[in-house]
C-alpha positions in Angstrom: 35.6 -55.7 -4.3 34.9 -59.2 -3.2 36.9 -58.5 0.5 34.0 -55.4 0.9 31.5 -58.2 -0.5 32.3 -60.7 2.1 32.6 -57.9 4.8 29.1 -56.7 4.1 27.9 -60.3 4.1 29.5 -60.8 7.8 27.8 -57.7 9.0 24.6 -59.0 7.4 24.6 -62.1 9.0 25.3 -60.8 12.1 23.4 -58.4 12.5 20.1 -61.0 12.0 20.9 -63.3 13.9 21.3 -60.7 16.9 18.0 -61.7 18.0 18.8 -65.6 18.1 21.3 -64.3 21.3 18.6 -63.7 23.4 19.5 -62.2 27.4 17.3 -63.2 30.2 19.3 -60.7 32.5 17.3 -57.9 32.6 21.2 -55.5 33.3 22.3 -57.2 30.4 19.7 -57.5 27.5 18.2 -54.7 26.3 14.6 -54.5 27.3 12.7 -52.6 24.1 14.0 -54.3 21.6 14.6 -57.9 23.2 10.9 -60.0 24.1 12.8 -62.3 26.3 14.3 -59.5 28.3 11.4 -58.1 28.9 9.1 -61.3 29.9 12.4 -62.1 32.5 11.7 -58.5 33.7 7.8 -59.1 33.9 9.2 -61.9 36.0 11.2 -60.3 38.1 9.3 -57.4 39.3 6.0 -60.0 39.8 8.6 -62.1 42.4 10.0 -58.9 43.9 6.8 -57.2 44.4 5.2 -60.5 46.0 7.8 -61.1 48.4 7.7 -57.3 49.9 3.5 -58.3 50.6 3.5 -59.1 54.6 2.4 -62.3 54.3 2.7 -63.4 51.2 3.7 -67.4 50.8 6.7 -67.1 49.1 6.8 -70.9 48.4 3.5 -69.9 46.0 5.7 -67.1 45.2 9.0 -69.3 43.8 6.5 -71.9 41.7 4.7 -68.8 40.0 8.0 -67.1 39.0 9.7 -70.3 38.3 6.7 -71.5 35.6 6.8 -67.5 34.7 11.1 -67.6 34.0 10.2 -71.4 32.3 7.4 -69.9 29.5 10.0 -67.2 28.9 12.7 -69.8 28.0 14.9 -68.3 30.8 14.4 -71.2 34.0 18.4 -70.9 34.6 18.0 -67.3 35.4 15.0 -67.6 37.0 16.7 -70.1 39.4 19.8 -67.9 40.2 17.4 -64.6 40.7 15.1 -66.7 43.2 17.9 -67.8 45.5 
């Protein structure tokens, strides 16, 4: 009884603290059901859509997106996506 006890408590445990494992990669983390995900995503597709504008400054372009990655806790990412 007590191994099914502690076994229970594991899945418990894990399963709450899921959340605390945040992804910032968008292929990775699952976008419904993770806010970070999806902020990196909102990210993402601001950067991409700005840089396909003839035109656009895409200096302007890298400090908006970096500040955007940075408020969603996910600069690293942002850094490697922006290269």
């Amino acid at each position: 009884m007590k191994h099914y006890a502690l076994v229970a408590a594991a899945a418990m445990f894990v399963s709450m603290s899921s959340a605390a494992f945040a992804e910032c990669d968008t292929h990775k983390g699952d976008r419904d059901t993770d806010k970070q995900t999806a902020c990196s995503e909102k990210c993402e597709d601001a950067f991409t859509s700005g840089k396909q504008h003839y035109g656009s400054n895409v200096d302007k372009l890298k400090q908006e997106a970096a500040a955007c990655f940075e408020k969603c806790g996910c600069a690293e990412h942002g850094a490697q996506y922006m290269k």
